[in-house]
PAZAPA-4460 file (N, C-alpha, C; in steps of 0.05 Angstrom, whole numbers, plus 32768, in hexadecimal, padded with zeros to 4 digits):
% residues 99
    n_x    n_y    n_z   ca_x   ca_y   ca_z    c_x    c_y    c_z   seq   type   mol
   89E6   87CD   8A59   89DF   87C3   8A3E   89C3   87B8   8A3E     1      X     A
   89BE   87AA   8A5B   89A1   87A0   8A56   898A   87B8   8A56     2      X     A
   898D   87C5   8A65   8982   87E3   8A60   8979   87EF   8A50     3      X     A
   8991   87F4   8A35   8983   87FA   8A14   897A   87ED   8A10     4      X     A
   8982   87CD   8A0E   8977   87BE   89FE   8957   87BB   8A06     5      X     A
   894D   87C4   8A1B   8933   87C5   8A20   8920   87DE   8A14     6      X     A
   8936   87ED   8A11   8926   8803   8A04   8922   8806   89E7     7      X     A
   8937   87F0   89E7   8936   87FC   89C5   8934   87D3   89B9     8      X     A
   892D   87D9   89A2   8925   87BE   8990   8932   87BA   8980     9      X     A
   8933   879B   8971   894C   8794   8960   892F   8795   8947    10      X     A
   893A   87A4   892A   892A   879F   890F   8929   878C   8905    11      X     A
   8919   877F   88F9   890F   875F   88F7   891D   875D   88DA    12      X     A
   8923   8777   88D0   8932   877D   88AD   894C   8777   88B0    13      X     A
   895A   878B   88BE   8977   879E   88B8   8987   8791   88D0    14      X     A
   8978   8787   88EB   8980   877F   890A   8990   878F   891C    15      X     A
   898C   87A5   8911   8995   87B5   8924   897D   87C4   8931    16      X     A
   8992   87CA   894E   897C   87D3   895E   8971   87F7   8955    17      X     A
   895E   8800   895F   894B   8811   8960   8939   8813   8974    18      X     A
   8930   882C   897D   8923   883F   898B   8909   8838   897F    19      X     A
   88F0   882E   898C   88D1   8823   8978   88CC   8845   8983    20      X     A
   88B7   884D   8978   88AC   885F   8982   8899   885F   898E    21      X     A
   888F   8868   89A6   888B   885F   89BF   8868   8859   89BB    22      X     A
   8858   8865   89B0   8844   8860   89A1   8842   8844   898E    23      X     A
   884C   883C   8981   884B   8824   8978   885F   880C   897D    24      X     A
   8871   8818   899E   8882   87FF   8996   8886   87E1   89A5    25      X     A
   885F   87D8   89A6   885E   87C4   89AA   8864   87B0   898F    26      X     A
   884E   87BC   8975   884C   87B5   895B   8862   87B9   894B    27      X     A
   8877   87D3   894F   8884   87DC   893F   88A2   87C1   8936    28      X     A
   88A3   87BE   891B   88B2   87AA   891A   88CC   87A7   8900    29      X     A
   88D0   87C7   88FB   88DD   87D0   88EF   88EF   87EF   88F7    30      X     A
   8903   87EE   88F1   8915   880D   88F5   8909   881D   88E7    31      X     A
   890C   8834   88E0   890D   884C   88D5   891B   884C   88BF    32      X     A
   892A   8835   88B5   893A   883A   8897   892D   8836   8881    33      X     A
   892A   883B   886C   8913   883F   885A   8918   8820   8854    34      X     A
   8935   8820   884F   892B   87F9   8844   891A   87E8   8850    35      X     A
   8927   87F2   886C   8914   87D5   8887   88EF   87E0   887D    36      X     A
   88EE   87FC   8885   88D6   8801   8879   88BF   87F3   8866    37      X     A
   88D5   87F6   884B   88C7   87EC   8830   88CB   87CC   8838    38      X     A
   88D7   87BD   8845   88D3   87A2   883C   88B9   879C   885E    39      X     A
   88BC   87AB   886D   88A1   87A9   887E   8884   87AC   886F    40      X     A
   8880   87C1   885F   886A   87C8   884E   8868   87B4   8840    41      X     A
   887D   87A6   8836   887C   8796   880F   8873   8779   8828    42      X     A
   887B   8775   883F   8878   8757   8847   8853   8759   8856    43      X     A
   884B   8771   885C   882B   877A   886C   8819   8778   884B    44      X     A
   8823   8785   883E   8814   8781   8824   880E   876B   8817    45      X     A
   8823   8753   881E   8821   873D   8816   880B   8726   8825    46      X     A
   8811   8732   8840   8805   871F   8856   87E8   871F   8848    47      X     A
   87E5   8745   8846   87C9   874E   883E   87B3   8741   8830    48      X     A
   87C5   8741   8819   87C5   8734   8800   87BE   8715   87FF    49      X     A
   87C6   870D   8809   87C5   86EC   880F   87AA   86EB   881D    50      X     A
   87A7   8707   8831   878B   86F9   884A   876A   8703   8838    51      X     A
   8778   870F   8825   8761   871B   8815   8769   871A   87FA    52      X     A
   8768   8700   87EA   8767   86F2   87D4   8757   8708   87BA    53      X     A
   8740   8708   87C4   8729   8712   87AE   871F   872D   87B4    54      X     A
   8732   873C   87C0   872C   8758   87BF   8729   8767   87A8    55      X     A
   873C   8764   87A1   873C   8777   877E   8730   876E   876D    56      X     A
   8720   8755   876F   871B   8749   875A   86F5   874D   8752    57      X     A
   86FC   875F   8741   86DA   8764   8739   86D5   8777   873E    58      X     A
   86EC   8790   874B   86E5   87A9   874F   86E9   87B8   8740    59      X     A
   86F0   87B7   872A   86F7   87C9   870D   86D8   87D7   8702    60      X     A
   86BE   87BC   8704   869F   87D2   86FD   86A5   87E7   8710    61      X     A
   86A1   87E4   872A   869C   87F0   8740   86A6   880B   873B    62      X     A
   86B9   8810   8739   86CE   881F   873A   86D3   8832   871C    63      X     A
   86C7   8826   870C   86BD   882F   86E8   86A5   8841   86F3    64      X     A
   868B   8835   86FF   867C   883E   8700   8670   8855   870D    65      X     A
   8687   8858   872E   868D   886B   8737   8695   8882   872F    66      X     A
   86AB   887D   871C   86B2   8895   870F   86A9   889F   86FA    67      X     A
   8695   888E   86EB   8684   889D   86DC   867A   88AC   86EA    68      X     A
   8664   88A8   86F7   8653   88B8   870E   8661   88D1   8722    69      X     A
   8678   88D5   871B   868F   88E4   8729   86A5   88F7   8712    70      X     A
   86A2   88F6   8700   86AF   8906   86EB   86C8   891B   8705    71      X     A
   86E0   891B   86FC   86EB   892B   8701   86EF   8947   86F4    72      X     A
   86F2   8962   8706   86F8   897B   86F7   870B   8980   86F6    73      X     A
   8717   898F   86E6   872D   899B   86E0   8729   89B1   86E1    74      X     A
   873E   89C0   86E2   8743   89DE   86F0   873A   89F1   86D2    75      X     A
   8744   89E4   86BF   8733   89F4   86A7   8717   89E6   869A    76      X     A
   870B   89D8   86AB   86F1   89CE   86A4   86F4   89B7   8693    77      X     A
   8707   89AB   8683   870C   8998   866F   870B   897B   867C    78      X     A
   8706   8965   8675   870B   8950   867E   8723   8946   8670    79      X     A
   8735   8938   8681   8753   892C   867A   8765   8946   8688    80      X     A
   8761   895E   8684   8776   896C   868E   8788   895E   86A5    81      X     A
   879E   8966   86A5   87B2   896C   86BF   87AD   896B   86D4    82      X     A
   87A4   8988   86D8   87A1   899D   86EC   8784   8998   86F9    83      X     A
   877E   898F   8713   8767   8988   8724   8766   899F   8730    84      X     A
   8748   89A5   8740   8747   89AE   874F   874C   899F   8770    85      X     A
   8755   89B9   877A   8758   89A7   8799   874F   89B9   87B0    86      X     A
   8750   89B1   87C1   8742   89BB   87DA   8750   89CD   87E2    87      X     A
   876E   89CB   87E5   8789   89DF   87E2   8791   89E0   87D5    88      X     A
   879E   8A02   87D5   87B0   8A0B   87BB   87CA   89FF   87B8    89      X     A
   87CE   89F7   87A5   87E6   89E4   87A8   87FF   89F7   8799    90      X     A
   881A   89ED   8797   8834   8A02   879F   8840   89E5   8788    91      X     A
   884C   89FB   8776   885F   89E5   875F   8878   89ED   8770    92      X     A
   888C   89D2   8769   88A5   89D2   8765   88B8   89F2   876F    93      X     A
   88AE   8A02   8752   88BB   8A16   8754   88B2   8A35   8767    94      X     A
   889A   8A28   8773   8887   8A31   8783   8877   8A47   8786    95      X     A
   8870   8A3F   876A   885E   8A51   8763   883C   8A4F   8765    96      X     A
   882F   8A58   8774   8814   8A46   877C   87FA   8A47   876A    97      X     A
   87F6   8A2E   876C   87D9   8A25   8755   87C3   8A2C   875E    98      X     A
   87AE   8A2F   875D   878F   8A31   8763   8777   8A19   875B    99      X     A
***
């Protein structure tokens, strides 16, 4: 028993144990279940958030002004369309491929 339990980690979410993957599992501090997942992300976002107060704040010119200076194309030349161009041909749904 002491054996697994060295190999494998208890989730700081859900508490059950898991396999870290061997690459991150000094840091790793969540399972593989999408819940434990999403509330790891929603609690790192927050920390984030807190250590960097005035990030967002005042970046709306910046970011206006950029994209003036950056106009996006559209695949029929129009501005507002849909349809972008991309670097790859991209494949709908029903898989039929775009250009």
């Amino acid at each position: 028993m002491e054996a697994i339990q060295r190999e494998q980690k208890r989730c700081g979410y859900c508490g059950r144990y898991y396999k870290p993957d061997p690459r991150t599992r000094k840091t790793q501090k969540s399972c593989a279940q999408a819940a434990c997942r999403a509330k790891r992300k929603m609690e790192s976002q927050r920390k984030w958030t807190e250590a960097n107060p005035g990030y967002f704040q005042g970046r709306y010119e910046k970011v206006k002004q950029w994209r003036e200076r950056h106009p996006i194309t559209s695949v029929s030349g129009e501005k507002g369309s849909v349809r972008y161009k991309t670097r790859y041909p991209l494949r709908s749904q029903s898989g039929e491929w775009f250009s």
